[in-house]
mmCIF file of the N, C-alpha and C atoms, coordinates in Angstrom:
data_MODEL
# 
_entry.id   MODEL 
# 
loop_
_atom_site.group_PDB 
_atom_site.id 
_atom_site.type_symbol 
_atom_site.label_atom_id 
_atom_site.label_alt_id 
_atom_site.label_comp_id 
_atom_site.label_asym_id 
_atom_site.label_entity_id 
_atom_site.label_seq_id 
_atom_site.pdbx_PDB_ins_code 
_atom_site.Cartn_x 
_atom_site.Cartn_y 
_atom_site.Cartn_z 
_atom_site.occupancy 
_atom_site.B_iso_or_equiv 
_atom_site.pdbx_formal_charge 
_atom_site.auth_seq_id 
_atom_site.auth_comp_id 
_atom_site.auth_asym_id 
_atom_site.auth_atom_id 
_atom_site.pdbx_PDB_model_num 
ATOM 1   N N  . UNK A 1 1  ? 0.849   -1.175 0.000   1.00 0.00 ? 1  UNK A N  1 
ATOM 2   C CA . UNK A 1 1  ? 0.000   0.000  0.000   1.00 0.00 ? 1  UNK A CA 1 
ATOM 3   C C  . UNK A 1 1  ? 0.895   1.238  0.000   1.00 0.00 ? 1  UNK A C  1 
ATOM 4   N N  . UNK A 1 2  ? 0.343   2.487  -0.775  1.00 0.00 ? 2  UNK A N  1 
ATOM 5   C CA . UNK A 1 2  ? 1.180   3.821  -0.740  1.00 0.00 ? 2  UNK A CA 1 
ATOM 6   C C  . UNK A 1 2  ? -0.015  4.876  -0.239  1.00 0.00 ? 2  UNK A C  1 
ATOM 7   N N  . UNK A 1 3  ? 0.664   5.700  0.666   1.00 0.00 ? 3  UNK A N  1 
ATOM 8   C CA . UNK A 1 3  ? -0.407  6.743  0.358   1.00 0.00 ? 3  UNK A CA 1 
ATOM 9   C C  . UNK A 1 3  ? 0.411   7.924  0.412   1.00 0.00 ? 3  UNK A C  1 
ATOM 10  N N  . UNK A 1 4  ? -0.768  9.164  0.372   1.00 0.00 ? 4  UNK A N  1 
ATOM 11  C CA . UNK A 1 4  ? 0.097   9.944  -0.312  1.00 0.00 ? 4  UNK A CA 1 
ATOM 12  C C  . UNK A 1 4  ? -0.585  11.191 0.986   1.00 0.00 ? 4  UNK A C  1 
ATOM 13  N N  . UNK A 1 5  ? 0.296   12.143 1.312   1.00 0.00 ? 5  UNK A N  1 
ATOM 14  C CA . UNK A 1 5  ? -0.035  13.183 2.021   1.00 0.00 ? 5  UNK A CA 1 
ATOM 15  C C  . UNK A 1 5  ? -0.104  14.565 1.977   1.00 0.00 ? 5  UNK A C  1 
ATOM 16  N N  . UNK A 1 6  ? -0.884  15.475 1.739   1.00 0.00 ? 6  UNK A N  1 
ATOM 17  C CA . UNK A 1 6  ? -1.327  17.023 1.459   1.00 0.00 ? 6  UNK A CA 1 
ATOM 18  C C  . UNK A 1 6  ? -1.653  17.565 2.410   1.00 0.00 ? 6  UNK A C  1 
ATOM 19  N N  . UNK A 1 7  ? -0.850  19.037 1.856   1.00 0.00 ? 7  UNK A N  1 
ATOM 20  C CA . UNK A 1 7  ? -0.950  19.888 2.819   1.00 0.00 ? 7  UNK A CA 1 
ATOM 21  C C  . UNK A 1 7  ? -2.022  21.026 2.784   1.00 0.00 ? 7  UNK A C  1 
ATOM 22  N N  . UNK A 1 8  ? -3.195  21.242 3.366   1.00 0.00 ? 8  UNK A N  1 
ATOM 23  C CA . UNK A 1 8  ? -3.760  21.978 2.867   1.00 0.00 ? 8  UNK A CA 1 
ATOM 24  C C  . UNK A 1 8  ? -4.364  23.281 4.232   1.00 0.00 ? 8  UNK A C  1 
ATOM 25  N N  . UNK A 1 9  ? -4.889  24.303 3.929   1.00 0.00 ? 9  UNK A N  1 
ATOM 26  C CA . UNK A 1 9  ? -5.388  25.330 4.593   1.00 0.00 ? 9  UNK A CA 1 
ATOM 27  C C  . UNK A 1 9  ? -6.369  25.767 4.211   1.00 0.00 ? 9  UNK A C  1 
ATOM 28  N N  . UNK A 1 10 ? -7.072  25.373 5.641   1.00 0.00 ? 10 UNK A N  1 
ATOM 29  C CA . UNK A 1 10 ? -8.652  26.060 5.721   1.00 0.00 ? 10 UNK A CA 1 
ATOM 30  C C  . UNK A 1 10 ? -8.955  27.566 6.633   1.00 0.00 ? 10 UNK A C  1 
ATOM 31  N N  . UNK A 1 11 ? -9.920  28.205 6.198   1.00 0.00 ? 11 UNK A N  1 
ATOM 32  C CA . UNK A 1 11 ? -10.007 29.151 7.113   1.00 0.00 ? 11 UNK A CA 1 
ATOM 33  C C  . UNK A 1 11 ? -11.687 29.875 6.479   1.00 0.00 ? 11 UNK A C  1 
ATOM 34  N N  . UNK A 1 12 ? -11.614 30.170 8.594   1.00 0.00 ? 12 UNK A N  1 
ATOM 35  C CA . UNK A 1 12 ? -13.211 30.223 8.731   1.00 0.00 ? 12 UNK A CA 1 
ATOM 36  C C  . UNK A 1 12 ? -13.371 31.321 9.540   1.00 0.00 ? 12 UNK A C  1 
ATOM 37  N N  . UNK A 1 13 ? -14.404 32.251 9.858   1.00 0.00 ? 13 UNK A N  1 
ATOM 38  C CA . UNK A 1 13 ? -14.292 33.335 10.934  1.00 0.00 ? 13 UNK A CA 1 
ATOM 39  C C  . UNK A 1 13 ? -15.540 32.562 11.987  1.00 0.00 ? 13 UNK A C  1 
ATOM 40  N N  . UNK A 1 14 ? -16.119 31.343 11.824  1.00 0.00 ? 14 UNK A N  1 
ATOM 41  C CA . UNK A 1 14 ? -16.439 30.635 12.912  1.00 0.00 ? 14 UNK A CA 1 
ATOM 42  C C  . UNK A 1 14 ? -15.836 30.177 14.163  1.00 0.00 ? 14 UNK A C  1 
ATOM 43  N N  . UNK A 1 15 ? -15.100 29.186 13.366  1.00 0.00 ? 15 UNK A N  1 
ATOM 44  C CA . UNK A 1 15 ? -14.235 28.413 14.421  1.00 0.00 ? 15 UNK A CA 1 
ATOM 45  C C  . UNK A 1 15 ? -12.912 27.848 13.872  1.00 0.00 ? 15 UNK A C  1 
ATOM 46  N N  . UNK A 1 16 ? -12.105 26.802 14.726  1.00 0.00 ? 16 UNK A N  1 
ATOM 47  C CA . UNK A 1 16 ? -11.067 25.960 14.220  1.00 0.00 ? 16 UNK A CA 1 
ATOM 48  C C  . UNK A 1 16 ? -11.655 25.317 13.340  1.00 0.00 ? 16 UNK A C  1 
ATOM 49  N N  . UNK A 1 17 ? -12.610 24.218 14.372  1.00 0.00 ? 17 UNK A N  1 
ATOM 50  C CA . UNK A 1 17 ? -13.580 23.274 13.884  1.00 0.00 ? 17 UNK A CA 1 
ATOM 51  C C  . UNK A 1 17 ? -13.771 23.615 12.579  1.00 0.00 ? 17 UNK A C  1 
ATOM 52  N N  . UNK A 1 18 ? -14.382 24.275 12.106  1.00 0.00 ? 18 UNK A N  1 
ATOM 53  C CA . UNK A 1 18 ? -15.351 24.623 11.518  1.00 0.00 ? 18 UNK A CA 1 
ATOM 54  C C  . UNK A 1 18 ? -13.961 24.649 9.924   1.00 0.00 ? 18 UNK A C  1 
ATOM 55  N N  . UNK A 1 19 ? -13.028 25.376 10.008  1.00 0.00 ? 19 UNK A N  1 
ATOM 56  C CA . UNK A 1 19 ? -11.712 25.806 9.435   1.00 0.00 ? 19 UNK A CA 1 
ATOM 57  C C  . UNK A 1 19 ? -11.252 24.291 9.050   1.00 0.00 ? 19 UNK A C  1 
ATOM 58  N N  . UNK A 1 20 ? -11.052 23.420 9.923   1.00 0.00 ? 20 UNK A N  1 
ATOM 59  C CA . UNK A 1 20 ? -10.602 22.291 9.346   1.00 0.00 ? 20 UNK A CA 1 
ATOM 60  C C  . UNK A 1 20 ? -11.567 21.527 8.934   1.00 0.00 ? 20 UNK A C  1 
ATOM 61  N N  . UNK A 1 21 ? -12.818 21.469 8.959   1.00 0.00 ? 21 UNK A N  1 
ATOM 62  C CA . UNK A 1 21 ? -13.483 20.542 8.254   1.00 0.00 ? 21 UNK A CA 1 
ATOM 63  C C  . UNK A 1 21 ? -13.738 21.148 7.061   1.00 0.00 ? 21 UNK A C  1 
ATOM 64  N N  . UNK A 1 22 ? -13.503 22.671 6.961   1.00 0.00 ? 22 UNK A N  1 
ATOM 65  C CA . UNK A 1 22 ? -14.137 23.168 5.251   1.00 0.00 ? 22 UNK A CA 1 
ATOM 66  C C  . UNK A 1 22 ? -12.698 22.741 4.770   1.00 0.00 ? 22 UNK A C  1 
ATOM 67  N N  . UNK A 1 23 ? -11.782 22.689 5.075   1.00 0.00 ? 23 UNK A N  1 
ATOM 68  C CA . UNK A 1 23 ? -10.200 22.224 4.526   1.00 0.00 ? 23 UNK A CA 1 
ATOM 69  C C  . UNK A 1 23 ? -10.463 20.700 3.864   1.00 0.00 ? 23 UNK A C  1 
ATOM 70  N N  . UNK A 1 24 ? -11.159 20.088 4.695   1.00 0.00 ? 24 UNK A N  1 
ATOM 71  C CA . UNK A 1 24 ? -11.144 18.419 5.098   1.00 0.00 ? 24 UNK A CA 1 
ATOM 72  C C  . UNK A 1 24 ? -12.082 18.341 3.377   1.00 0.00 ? 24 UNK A C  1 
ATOM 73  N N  . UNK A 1 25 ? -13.450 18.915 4.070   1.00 0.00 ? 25 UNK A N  1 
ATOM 74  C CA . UNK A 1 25 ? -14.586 18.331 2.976   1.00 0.00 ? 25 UNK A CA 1 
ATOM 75  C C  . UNK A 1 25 ? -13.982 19.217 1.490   1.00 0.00 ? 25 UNK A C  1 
ATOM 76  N N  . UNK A 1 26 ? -13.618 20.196 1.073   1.00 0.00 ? 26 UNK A N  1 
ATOM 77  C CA . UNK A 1 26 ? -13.271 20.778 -0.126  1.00 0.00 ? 26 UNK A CA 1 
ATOM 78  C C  . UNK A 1 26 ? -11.988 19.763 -0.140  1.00 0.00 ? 26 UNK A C  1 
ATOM 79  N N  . UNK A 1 27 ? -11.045 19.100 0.326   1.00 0.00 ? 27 UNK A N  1 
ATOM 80  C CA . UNK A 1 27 ? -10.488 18.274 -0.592  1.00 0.00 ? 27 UNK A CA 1 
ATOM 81  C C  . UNK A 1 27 ? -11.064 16.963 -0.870  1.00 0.00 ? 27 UNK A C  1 
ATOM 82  N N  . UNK A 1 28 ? -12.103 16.327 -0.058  1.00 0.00 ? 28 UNK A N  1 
ATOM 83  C CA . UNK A 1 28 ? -12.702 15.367 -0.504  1.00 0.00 ? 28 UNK A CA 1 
ATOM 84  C C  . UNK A 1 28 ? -13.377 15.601 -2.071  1.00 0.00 ? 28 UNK A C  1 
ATOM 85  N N  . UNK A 1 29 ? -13.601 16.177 -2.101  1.00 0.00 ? 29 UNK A N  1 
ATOM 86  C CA . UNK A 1 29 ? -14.450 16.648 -4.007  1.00 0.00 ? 29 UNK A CA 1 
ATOM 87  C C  . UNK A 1 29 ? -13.336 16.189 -4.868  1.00 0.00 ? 29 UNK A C  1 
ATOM 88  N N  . UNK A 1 30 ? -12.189 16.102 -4.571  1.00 0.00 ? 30 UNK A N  1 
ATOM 89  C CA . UNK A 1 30 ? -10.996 15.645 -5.702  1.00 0.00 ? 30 UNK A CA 1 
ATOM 90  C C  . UNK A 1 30 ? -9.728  14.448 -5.233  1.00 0.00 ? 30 UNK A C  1 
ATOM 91  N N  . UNK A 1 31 ? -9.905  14.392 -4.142  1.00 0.00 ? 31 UNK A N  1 
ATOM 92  C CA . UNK A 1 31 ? -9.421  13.554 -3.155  1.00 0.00 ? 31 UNK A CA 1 
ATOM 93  C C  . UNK A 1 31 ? -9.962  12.004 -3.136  1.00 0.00 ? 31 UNK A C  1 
ATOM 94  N N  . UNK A 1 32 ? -9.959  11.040 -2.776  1.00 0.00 ? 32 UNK A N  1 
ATOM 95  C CA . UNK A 1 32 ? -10.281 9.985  -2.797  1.00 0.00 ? 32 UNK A CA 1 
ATOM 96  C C  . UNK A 1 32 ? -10.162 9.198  -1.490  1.00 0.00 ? 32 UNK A C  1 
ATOM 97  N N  . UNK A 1 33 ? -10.856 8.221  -0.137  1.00 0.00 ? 33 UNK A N  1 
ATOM 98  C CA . UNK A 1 33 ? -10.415 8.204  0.567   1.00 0.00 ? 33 UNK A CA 1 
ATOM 99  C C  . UNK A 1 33 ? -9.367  8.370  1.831   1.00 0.00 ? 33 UNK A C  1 
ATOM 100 N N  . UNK A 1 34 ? -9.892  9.665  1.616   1.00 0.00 ? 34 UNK A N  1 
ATOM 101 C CA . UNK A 1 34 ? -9.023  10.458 3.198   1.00 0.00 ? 34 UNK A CA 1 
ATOM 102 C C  . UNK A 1 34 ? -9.097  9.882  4.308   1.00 0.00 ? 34 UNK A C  1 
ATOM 103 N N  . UNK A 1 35 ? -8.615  9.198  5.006   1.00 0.00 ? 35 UNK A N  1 
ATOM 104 C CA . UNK A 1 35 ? -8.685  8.245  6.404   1.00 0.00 ? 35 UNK A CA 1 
ATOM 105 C C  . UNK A 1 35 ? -8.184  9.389  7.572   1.00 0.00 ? 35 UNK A C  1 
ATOM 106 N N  . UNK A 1 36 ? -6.950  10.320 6.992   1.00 0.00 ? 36 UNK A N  1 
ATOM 107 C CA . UNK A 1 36 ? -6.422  10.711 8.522   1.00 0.00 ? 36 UNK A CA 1 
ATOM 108 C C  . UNK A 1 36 ? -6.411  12.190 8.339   1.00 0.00 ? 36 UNK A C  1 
ATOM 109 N N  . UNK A 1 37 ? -6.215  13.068 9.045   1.00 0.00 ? 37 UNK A N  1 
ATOM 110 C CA . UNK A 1 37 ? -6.501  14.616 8.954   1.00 0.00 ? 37 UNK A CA 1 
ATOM 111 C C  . UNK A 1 37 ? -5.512  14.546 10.473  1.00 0.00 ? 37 UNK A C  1 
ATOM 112 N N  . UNK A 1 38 ? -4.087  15.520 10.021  1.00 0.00 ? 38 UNK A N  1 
ATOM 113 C CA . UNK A 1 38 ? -3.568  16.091 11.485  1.00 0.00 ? 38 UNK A CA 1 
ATOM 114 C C  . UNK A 1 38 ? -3.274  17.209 11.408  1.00 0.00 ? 38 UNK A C  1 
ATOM 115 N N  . UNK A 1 39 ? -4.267  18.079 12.266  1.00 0.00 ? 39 UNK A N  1 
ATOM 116 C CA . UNK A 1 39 ? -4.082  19.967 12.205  1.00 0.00 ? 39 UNK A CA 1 
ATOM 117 C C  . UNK A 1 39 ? -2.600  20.490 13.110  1.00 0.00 ? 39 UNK A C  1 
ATOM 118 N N  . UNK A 1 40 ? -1.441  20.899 11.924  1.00 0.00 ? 40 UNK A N  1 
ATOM 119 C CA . UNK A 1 40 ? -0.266  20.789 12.285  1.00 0.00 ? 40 UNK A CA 1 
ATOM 120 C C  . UNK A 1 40 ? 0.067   22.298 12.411  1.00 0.00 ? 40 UNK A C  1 
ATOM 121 N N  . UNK A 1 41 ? -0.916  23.614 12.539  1.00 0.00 ? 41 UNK A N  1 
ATOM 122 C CA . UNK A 1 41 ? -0.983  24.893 12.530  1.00 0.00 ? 41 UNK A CA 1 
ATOM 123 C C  . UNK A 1 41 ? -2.358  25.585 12.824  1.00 0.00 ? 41 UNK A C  1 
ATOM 124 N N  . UNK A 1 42 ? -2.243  26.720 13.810  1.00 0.00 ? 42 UNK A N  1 
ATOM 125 C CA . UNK A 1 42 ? -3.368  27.568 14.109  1.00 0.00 ? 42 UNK A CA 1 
ATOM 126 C C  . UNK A 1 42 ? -3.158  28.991 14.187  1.00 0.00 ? 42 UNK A C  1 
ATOM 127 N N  . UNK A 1 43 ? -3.966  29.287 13.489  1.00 0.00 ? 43 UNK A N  1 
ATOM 128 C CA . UNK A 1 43 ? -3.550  30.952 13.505  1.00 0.00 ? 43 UNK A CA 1 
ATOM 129 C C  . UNK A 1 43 ? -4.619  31.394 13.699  1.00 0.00 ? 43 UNK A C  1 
ATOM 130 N N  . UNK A 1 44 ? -4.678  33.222 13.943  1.00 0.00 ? 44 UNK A N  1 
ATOM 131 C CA . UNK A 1 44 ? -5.791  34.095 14.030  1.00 0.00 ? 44 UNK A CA 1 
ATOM 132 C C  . UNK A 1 44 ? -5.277  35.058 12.779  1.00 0.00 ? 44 UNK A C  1 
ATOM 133 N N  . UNK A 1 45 ? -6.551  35.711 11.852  1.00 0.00 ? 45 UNK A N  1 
ATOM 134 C CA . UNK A 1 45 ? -6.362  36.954 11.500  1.00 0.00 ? 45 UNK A CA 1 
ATOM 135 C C  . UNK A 1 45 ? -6.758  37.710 12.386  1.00 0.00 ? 45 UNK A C  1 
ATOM 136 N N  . UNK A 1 46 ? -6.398  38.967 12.184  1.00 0.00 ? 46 UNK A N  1 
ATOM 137 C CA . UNK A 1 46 ? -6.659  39.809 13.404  1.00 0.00 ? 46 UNK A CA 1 
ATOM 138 C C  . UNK A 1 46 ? -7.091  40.981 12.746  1.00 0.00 ? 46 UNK A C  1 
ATOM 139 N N  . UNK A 1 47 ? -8.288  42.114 13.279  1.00 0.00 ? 47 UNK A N  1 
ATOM 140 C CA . UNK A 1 47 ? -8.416  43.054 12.759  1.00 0.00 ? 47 UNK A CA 1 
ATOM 141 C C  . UNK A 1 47 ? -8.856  44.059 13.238  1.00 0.00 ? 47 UNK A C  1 
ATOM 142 N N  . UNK A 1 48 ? -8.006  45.047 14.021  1.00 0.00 ? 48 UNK A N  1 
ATOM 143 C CA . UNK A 1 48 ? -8.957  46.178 15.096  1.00 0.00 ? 48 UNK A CA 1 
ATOM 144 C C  . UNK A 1 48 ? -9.007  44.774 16.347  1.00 0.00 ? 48 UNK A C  1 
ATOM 145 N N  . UNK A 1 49 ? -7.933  44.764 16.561  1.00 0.00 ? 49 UNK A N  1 
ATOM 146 C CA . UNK A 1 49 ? -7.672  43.731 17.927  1.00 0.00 ? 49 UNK A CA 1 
ATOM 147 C C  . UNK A 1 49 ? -8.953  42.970 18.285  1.00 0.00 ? 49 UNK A C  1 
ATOM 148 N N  . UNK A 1 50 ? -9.777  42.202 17.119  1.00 0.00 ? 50 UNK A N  1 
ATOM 149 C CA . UNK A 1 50 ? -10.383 41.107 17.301  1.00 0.00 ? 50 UNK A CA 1 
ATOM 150 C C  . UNK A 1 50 ? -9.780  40.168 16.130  1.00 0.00 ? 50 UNK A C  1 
ATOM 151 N N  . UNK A 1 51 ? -10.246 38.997 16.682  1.00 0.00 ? 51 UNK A N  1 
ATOM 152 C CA . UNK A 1 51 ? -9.913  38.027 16.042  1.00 0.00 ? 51 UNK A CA 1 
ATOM 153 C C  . UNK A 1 51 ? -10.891 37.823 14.497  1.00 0.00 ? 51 UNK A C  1 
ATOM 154 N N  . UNK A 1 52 ? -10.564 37.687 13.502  1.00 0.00 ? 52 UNK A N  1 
ATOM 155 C CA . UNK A 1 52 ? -11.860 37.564 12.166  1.00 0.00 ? 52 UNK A CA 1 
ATOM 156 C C  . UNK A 1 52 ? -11.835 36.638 11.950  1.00 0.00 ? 52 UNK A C  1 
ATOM 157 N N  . UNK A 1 53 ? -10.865 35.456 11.634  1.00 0.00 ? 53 UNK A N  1 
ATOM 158 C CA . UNK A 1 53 ? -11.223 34.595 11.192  1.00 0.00 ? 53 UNK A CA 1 
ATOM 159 C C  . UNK A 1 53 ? -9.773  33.841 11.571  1.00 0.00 ? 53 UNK A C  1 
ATOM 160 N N  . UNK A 1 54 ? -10.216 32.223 11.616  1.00 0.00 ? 54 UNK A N  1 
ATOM 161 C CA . UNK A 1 54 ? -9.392  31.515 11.947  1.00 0.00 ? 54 UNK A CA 1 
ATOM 162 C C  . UNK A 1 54 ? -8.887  30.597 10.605  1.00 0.00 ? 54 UNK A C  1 
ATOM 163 N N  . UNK A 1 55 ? -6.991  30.634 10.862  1.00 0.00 ? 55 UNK A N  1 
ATOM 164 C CA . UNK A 1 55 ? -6.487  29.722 9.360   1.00 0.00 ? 55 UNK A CA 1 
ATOM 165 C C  . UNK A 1 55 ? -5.667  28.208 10.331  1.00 0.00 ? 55 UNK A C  1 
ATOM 166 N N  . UNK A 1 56 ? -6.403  27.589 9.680   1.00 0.00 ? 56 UNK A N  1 
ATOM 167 C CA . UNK A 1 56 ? -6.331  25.687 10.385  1.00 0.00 ? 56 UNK A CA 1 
ATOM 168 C C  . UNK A 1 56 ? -4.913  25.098 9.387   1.00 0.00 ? 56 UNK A C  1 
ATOM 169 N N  . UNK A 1 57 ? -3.931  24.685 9.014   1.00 0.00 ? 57 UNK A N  1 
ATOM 170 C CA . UNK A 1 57 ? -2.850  24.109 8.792   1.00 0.00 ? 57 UNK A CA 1 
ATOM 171 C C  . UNK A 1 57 ? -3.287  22.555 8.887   1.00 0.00 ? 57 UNK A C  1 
ATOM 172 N N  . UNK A 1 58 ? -3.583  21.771 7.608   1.00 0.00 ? 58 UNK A N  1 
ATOM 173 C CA . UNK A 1 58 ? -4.308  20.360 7.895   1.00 0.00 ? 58 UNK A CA 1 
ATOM 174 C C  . UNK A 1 58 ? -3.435  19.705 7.260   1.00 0.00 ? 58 UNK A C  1 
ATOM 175 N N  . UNK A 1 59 ? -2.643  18.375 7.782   1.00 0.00 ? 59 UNK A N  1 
ATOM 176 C CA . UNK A 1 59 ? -2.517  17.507 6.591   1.00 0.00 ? 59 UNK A CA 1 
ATOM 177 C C  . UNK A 1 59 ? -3.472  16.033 6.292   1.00 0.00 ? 59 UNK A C  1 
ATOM 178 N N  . UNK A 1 60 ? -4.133  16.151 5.444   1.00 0.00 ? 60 UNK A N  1 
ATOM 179 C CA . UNK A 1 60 ? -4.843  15.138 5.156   1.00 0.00 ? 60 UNK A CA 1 
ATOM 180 C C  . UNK A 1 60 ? -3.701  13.971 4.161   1.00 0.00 ? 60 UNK A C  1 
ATOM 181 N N  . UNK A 1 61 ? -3.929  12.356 4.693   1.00 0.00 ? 61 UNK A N  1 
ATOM 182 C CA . UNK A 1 61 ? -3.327  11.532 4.195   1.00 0.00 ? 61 UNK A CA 1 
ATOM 183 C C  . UNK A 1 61 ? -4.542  10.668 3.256   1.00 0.00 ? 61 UNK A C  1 
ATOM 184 N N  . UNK A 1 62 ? -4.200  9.732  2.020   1.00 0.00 ? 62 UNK A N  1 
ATOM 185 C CA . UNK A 1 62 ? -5.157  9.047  1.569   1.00 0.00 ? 62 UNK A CA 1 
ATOM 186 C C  . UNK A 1 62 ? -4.451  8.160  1.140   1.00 0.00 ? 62 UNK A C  1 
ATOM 187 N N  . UNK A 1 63 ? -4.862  7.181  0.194   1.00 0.00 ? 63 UNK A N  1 
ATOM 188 C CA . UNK A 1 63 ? -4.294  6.101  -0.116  1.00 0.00 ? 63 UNK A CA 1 
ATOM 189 C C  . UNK A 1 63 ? -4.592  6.317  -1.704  1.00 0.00 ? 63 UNK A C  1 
ATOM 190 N N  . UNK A 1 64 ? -3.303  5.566  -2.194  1.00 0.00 ? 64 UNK A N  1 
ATOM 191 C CA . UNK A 1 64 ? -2.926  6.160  -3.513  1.00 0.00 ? 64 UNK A CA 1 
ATOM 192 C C  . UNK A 1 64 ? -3.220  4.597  -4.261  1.00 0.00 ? 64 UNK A C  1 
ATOM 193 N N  . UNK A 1 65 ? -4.623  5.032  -5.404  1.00 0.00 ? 65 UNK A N  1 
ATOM 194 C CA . UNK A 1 65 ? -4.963  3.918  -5.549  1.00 0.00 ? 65 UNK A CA 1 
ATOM 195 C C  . UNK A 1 65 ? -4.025  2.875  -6.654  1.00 0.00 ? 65 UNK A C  1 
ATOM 196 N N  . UNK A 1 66 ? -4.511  1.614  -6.702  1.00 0.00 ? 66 UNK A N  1 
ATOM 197 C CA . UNK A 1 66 ? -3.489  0.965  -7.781  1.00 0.00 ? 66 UNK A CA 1 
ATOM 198 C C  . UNK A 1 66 ? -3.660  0.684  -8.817  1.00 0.00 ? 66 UNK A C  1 
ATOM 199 N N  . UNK A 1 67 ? -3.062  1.231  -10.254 1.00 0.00 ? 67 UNK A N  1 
ATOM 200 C CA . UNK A 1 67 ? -4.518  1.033  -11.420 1.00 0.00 ? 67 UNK A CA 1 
ATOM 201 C C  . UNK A 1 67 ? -3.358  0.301  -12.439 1.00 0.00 ? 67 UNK A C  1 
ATOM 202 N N  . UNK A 1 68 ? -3.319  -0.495 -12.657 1.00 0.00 ? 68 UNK A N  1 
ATOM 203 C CA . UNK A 1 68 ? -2.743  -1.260 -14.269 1.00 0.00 ? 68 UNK A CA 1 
ATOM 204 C C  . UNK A 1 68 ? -2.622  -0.724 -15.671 1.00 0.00 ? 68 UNK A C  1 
ATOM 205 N N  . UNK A 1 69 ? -1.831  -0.014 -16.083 1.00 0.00 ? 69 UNK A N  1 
ATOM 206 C CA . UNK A 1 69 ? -1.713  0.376  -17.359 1.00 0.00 ? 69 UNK A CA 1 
ATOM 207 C C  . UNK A 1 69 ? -1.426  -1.053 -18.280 1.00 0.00 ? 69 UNK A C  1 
ATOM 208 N N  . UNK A 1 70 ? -2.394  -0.969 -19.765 1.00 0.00 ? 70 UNK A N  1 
ATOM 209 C CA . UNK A 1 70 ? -1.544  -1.906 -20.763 1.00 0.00 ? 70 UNK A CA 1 
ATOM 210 C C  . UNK A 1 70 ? -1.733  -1.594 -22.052 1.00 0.00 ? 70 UNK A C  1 
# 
């Protein structure tokens, strides 16, 4: 088995939560069985000393399927 691992960034002015699952589900649309997701970064934008929105640092892993050329 191979799989293969991406790095991707979500961001939400909800939540973390919320930041890594729009990360998670927008790579599922082109992605193919994603099994593992590890949020390896958290940040705030900041604006007028509140927080606006939060950027999540995800790496999602999948498995890299096996196809036969002939």
């Amino acid at each position: 088995m191979v799989e293969k691992t991406v790095e991707l960034t979500g961001i939400s002015s909800n939540s973390i939560e919320d930041a890594a699952q729009l990360a998670i589900a927008r790579a599922g649309v082109t992605l193919a069985g994603i099994h593992t997701a590890r949020i390896t970064d958290i940040s705030a934008v900041v604006d007028s000393n509140k927080v606006t929105k939060w950027r999540v640092t995800v790496k999602v892993t999948f498995n890299i399927q096996d196809q036969i050329h002939e």
